[in-house]
Each structure stands twice: as C-alpha cells, then as structure tokens.
PDB file of N, CA, C and O in Angstrom, chain B, residues numbered from 101:
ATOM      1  N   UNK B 101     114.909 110.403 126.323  1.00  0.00           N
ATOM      2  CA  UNK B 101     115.426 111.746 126.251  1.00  0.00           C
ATOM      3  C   UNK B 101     114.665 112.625 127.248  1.00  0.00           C
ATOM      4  O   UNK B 101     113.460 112.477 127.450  1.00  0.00           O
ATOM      5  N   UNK B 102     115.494 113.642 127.926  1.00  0.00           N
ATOM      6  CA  UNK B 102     114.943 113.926 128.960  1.00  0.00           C
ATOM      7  C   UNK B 102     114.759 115.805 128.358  1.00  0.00           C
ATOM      8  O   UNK B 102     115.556 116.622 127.896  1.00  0.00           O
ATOM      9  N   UNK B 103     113.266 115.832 128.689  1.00  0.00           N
ATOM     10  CA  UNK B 103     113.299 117.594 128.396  1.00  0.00           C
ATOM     11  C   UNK B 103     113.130 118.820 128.905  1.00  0.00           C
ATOM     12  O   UNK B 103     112.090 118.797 129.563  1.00  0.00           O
ATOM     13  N   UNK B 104     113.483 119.576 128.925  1.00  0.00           N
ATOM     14  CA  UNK B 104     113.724 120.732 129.762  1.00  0.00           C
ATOM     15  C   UNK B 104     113.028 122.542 129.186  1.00  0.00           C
ATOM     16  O   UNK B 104     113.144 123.262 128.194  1.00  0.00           O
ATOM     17  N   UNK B 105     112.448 122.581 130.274  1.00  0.00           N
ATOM     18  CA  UNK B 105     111.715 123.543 129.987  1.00  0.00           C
ATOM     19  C   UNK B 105     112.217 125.039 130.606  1.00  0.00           C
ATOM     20  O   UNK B 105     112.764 125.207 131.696  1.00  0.00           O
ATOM     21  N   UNK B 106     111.925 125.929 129.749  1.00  0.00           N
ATOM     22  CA  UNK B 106     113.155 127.231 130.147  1.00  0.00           C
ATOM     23  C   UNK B 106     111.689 128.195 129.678  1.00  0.00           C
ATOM     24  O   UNK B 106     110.915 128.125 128.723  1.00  0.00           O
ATOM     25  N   UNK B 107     111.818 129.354 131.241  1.00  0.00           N
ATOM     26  CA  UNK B 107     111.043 129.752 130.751  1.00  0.00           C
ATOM     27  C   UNK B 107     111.276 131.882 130.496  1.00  0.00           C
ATOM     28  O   UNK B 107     111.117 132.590 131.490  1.00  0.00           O
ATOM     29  N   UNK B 108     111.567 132.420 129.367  1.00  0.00           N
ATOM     30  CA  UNK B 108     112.170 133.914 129.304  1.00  0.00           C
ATOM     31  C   UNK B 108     111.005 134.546 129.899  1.00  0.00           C
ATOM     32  O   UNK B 108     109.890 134.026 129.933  1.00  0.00           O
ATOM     33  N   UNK B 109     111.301 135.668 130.357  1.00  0.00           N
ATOM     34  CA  UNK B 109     110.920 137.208 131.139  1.00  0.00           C
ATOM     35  C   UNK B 109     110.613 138.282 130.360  1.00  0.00           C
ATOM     36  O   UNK B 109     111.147 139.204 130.978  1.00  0.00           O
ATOM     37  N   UNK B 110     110.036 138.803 129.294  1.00  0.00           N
ATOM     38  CA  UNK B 110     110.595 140.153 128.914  1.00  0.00           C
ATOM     39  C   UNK B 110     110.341 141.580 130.380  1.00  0.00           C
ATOM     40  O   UNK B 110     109.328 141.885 131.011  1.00  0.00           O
ATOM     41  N   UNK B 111     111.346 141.965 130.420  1.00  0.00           N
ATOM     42  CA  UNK B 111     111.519 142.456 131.999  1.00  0.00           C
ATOM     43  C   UNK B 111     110.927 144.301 131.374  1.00  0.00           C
ATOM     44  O   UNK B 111     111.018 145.328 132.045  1.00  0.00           O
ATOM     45  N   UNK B 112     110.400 144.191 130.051  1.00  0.00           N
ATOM     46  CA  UNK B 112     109.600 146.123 129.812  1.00  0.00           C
ATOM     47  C   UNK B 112     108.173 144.900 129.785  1.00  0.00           C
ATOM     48  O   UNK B 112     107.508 144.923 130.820  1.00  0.00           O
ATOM     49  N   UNK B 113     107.752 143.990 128.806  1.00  0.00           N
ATOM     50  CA  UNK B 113     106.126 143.601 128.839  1.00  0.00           C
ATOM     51  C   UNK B 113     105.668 142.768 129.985  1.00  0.00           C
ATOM     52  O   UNK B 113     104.502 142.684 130.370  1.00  0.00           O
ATOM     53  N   UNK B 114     106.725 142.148 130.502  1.00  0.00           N
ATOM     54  CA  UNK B 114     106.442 141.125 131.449  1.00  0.00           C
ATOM     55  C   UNK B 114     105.763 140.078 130.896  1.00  0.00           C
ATOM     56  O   UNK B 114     105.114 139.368 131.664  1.00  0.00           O
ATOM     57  N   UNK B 115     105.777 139.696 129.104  1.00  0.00           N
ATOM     58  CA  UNK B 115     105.359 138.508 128.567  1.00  0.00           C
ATOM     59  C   UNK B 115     106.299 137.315 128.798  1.00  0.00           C
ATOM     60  O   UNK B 115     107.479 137.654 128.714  1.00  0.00           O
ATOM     61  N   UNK B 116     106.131 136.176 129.032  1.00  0.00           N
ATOM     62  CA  UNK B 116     106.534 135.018 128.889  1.00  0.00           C
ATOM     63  C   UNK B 116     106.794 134.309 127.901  1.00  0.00           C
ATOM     64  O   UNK B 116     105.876 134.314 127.081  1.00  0.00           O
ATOM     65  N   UNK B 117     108.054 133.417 127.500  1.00  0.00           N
ATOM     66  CA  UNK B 117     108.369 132.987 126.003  1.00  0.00           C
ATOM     67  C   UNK B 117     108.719 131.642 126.942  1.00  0.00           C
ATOM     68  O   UNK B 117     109.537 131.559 127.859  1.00  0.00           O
ATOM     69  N   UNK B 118     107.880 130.684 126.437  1.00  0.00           N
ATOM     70  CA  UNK B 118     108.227 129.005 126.993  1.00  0.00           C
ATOM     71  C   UNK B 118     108.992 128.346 125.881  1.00  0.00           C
ATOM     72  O   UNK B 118     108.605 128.199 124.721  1.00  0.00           O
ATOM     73  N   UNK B 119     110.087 127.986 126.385  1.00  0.00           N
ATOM     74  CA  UNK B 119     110.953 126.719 124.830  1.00  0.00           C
ATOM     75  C   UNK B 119     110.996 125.387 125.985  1.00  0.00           C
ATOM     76  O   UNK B 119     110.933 125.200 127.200  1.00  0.00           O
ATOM     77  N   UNK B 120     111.119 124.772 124.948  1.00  0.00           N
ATOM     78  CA  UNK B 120     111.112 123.147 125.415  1.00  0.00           C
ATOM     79  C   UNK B 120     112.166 123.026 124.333  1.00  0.00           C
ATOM     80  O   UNK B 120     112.201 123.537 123.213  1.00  0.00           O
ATOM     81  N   UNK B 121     113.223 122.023 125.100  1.00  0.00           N
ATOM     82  CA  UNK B 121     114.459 121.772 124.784  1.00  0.00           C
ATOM     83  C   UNK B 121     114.824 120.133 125.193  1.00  0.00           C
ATOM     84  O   UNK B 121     114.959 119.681 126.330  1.00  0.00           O
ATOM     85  N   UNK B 122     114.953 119.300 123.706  1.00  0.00           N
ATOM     86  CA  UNK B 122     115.484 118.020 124.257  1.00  0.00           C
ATOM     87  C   UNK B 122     116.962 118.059 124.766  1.00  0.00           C
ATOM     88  O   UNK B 122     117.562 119.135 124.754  1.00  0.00           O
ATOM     89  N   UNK B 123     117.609 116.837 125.244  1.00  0.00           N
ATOM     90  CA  UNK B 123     118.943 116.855 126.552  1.00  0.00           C
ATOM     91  C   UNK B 123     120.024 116.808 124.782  1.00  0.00           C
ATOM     92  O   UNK B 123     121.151 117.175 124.448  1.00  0.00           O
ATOM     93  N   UNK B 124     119.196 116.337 124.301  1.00  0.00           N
ATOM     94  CA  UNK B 124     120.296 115.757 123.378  1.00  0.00           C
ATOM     95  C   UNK B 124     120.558 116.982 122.026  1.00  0.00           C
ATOM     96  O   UNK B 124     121.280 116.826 121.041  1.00  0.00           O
ATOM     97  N   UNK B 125     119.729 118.173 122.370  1.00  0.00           N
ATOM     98  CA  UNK B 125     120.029 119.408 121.359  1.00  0.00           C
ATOM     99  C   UNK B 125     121.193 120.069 122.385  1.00  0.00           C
ATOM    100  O   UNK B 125     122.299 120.395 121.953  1.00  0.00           O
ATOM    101  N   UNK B 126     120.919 120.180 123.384  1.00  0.00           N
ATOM    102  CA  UNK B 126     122.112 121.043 123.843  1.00  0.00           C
ATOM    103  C   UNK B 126     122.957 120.346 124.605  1.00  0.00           C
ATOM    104  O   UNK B 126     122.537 119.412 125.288  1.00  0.00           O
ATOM    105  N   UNK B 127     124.123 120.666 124.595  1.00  0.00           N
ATOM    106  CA  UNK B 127     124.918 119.943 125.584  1.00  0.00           C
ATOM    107  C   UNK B 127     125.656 120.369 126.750  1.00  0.00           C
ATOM    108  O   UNK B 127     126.514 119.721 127.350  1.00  0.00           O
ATOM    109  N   UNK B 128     125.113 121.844 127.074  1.00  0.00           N
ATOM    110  CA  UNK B 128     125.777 122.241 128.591  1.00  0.00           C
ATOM    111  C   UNK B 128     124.766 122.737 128.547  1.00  0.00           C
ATOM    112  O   UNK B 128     124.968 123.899 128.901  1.00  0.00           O
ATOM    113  N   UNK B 129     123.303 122.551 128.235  1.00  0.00           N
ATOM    114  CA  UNK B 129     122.394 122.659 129.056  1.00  0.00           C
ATOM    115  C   UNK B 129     121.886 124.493 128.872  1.00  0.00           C
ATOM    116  O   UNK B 129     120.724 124.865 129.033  1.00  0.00           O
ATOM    117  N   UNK B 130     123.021 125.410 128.521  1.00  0.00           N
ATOM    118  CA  UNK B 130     122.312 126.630 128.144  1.00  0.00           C
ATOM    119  C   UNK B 130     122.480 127.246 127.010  1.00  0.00           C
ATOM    120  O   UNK B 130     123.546 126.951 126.468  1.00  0.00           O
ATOM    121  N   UNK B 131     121.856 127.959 126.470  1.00  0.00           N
ATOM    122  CA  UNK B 131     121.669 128.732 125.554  1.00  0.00           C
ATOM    123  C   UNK B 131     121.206 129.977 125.426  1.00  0.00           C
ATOM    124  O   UNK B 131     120.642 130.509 126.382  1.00  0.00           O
ATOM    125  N   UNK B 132     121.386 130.687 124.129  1.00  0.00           N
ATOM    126  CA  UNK B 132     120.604 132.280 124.290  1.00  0.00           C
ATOM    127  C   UNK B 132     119.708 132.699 123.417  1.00  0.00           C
ATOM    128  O   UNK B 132     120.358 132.702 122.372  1.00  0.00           O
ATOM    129  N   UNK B 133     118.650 133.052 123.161  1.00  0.00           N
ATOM    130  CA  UNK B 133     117.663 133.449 123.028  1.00  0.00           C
ATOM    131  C   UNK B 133     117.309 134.985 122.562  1.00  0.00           C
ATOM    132  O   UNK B 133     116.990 135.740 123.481  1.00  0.00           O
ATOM    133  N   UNK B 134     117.326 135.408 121.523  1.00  0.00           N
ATOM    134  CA  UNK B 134     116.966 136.420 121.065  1.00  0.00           C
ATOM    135  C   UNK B 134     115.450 136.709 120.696  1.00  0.00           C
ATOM    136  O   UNK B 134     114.758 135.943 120.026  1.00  0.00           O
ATOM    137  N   UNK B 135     115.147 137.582 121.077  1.00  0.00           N
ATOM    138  CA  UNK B 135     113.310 138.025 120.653  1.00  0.00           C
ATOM    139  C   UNK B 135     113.049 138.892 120.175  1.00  0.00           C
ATOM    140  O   UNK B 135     112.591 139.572 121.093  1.00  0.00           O
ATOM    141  N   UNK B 136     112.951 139.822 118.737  1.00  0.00           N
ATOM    142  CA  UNK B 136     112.960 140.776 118.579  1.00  0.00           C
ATOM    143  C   UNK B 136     111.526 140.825 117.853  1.00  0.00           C
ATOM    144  O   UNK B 136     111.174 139.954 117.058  1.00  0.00           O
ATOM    145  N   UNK B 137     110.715 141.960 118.214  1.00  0.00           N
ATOM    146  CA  UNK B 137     109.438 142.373 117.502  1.00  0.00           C
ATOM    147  C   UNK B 137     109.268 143.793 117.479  1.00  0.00           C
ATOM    148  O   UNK B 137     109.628 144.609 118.327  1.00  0.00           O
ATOM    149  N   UNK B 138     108.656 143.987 116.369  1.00  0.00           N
ATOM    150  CA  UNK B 138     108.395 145.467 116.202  1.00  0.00           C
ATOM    151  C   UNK B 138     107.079 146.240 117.306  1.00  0.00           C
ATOM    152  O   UNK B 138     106.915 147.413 117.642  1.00  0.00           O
ATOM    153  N   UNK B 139     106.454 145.217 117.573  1.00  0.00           N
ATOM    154  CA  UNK B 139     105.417 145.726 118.526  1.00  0.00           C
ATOM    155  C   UNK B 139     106.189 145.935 119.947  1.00  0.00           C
ATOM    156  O   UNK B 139     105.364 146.552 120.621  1.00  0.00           O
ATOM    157  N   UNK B 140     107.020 145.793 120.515  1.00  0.00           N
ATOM    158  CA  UNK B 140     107.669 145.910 121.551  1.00  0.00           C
ATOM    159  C   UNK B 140     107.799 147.246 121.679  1.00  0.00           C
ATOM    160  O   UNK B 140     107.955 147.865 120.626  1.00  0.00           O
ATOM    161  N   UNK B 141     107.771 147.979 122.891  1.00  0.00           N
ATOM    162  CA  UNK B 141     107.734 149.180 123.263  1.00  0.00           C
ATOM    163  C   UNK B 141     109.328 149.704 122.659  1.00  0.00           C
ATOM    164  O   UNK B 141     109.464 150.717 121.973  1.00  0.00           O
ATOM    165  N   UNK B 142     110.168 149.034 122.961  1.00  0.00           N
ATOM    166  CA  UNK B 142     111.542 149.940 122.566  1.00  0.00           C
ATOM    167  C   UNK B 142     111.386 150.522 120.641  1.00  0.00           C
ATOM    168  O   UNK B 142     111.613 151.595 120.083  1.00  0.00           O
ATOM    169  N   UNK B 143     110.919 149.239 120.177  1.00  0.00           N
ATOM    170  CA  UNK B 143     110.656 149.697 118.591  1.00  0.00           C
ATOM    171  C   UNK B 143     109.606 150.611 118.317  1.00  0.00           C
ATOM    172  O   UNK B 143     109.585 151.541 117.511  1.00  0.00           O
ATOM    173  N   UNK B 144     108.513 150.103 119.310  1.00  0.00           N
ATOM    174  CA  UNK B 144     108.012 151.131 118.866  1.00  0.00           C
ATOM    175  C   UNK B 144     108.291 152.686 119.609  1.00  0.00           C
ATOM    176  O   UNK B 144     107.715 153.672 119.150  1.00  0.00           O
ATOM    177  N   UNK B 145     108.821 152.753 120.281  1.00  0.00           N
ATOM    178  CA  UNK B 145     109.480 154.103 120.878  1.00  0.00           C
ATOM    179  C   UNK B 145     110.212 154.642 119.342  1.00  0.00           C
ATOM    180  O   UNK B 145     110.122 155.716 118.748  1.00  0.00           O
ATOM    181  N   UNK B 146     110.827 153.599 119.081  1.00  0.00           N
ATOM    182  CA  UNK B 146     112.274 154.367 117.639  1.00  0.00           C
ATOM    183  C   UNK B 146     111.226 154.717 116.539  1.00  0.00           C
ATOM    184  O   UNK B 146     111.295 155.795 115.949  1.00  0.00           O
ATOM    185  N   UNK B 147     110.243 153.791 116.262  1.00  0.00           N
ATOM    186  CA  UNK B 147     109.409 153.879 114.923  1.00  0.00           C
ATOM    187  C   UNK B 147     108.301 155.240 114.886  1.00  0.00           C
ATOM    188  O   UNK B 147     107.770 155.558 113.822  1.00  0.00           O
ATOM    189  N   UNK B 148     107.991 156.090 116.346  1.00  0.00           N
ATOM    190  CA  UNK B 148     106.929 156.905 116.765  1.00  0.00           C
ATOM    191  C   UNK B 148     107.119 157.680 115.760  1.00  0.00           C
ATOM    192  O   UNK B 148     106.202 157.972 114.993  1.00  0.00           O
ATOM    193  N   UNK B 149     108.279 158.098 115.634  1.00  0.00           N
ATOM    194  CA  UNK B 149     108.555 160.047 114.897  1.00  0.00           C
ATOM    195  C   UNK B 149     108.417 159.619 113.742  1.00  0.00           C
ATOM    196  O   UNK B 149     107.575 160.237 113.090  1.00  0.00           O
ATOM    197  N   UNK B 150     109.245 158.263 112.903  1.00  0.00           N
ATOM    198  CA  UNK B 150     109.138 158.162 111.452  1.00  0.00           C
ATOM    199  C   UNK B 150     107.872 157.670 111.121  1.00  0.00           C
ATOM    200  O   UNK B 150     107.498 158.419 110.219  1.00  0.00           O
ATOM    201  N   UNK B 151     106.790 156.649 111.378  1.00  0.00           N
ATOM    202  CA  UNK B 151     105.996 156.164 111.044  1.00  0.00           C
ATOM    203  C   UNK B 151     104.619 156.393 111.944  1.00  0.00           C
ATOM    204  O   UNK B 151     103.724 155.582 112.185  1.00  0.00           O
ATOM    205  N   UNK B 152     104.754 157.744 112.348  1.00  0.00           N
ATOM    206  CA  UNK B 152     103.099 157.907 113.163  1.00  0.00           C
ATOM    207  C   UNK B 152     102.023 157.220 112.784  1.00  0.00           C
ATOM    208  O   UNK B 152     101.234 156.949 113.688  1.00  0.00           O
ATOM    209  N   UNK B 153     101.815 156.933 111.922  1.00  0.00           N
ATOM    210  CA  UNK B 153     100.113 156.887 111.226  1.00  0.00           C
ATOM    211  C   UNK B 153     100.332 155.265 111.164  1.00  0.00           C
ATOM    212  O   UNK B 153      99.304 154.589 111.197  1.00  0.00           O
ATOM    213  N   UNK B 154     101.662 154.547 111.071  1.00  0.00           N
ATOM    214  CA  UNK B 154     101.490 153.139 110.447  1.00  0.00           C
ATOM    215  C   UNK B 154     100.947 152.193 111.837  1.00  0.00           C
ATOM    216  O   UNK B 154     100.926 152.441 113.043  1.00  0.00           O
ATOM    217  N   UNK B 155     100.581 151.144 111.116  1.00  0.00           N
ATOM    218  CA  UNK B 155      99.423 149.727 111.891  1.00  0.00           C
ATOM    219  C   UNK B 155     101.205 149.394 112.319  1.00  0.00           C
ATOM    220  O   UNK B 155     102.076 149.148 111.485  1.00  0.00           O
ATOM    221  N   UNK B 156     101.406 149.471 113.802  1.00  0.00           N
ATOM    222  CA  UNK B 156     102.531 148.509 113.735  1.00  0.00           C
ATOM    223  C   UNK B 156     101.865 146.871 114.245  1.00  0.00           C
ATOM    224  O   UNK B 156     100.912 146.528 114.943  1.00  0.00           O
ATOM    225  N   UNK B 157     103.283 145.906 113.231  1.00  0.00           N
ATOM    226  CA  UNK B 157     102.360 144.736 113.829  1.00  0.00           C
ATOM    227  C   UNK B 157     102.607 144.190 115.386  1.00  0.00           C
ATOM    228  O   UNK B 157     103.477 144.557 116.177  1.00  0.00           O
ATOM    229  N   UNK B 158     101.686 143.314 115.547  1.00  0.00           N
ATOM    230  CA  UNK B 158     101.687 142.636 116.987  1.00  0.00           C
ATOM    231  C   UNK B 158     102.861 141.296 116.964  1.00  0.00           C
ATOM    232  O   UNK B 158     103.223 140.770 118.017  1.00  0.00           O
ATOM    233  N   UNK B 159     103.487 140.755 115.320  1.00  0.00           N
ATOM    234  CA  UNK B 159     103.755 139.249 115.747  1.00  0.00           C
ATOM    235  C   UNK B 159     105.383 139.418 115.566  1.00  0.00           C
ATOM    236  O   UNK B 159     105.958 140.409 115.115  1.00  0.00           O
ATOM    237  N   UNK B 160     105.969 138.213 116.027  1.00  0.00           N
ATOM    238  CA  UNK B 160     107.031 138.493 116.927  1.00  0.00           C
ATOM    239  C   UNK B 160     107.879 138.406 115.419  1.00  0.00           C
ATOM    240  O   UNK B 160     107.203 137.765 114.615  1.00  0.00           O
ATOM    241  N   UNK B 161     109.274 138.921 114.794  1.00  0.00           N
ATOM    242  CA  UNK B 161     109.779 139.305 113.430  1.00  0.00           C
ATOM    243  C   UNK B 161     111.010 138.083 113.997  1.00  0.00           C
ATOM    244  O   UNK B 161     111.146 137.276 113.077  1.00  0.00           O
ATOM    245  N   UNK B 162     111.572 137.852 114.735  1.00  0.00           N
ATOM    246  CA  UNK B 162     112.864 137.051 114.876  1.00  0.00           C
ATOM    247  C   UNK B 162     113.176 136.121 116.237  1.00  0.00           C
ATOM    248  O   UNK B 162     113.328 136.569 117.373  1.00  0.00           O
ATOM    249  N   UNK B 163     113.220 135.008 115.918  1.00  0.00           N
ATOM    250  CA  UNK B 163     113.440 134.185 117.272  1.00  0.00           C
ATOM    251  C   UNK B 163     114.562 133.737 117.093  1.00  0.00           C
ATOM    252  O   UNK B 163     114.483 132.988 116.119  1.00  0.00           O
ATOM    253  N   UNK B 164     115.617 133.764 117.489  1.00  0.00           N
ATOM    254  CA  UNK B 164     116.944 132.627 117.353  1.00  0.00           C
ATOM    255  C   UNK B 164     117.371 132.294 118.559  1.00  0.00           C
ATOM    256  O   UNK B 164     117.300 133.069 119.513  1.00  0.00           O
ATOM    257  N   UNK B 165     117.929 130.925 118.640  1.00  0.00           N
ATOM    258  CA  UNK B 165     118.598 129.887 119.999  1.00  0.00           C
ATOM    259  C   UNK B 165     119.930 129.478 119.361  1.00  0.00           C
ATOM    260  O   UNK B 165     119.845 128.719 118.396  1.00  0.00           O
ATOM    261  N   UNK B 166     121.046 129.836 119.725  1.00  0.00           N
ATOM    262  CA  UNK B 166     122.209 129.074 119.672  1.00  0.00           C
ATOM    263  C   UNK B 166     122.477 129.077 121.344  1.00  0.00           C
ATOM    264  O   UNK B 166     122.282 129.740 122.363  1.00  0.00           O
ATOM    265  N   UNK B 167     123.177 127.605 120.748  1.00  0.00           N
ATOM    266  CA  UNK B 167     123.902 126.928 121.430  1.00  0.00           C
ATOM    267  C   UNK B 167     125.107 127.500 122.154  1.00  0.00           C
ATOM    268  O   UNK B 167     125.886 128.049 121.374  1.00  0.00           O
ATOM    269  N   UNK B 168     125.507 127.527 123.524  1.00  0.00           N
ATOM    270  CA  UNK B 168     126.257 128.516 123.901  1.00  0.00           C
ATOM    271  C   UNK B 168     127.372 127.924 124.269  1.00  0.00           C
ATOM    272  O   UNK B 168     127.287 127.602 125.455  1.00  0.00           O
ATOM    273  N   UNK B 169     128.586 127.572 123.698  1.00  0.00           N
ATOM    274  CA  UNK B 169     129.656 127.123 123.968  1.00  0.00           C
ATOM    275  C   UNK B 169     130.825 127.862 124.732  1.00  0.00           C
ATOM    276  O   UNK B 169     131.887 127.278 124.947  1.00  0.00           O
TER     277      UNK B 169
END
C-alpha cells in the first residue's frame, strides 16, 4: 500500500497540519479537511466582546476528512 502525504496551510497562522493517507482509504486521491479551533484568531476575534476575561483554549475542537466524490 502506497502512502501519501498531504500537507494543509492555515493561510491567517501559517501552522501546518500533516495527514498521512493510505492509497486504499481514498480513491481519487482527494479529500477535504476541516480544522476548526477556538484558539484561532477568527474565534477568537468573535469570542473578544462576549468572553473577555475567559482562558481560551490552545487545542484544536474538530478535525474531519471526507472523502470527496
């Protein structure tokens, strides 16, 4: 099995998200990738006015990969 390495951008942190993907999970080879965290500047932009004072966290709340047919 041959594996393939894909590597995301976030294009506001400029962090890197590496997945490793066997040939035999996907079968045209792409997929999409959702990343959502509350520490991310856009959330925390929305969360500023309601939750001033709160610890926001650092770890990432949602990862999902489907298969893109």
């Amino acid at each position: 099995m041959r594996f393939y390495k894909t590597t995301f951008v976030d294009k506001i942190t400029k962090k890197k998200f590496i997945i490793l993907t066997g040939s035999s999970i996907l079968s045209n080879k792409t997929f999409n990738l959702e990343v959502t965290s509350d520490s991310h500047p856009y959330f925390k932009s929305k969360l500023k006015k309601k939750y001033y004072d709160s610890n926001v966290s650092k770890f990432v709340k949602k990862i999902s990969i489907s298969n893109s047919r």
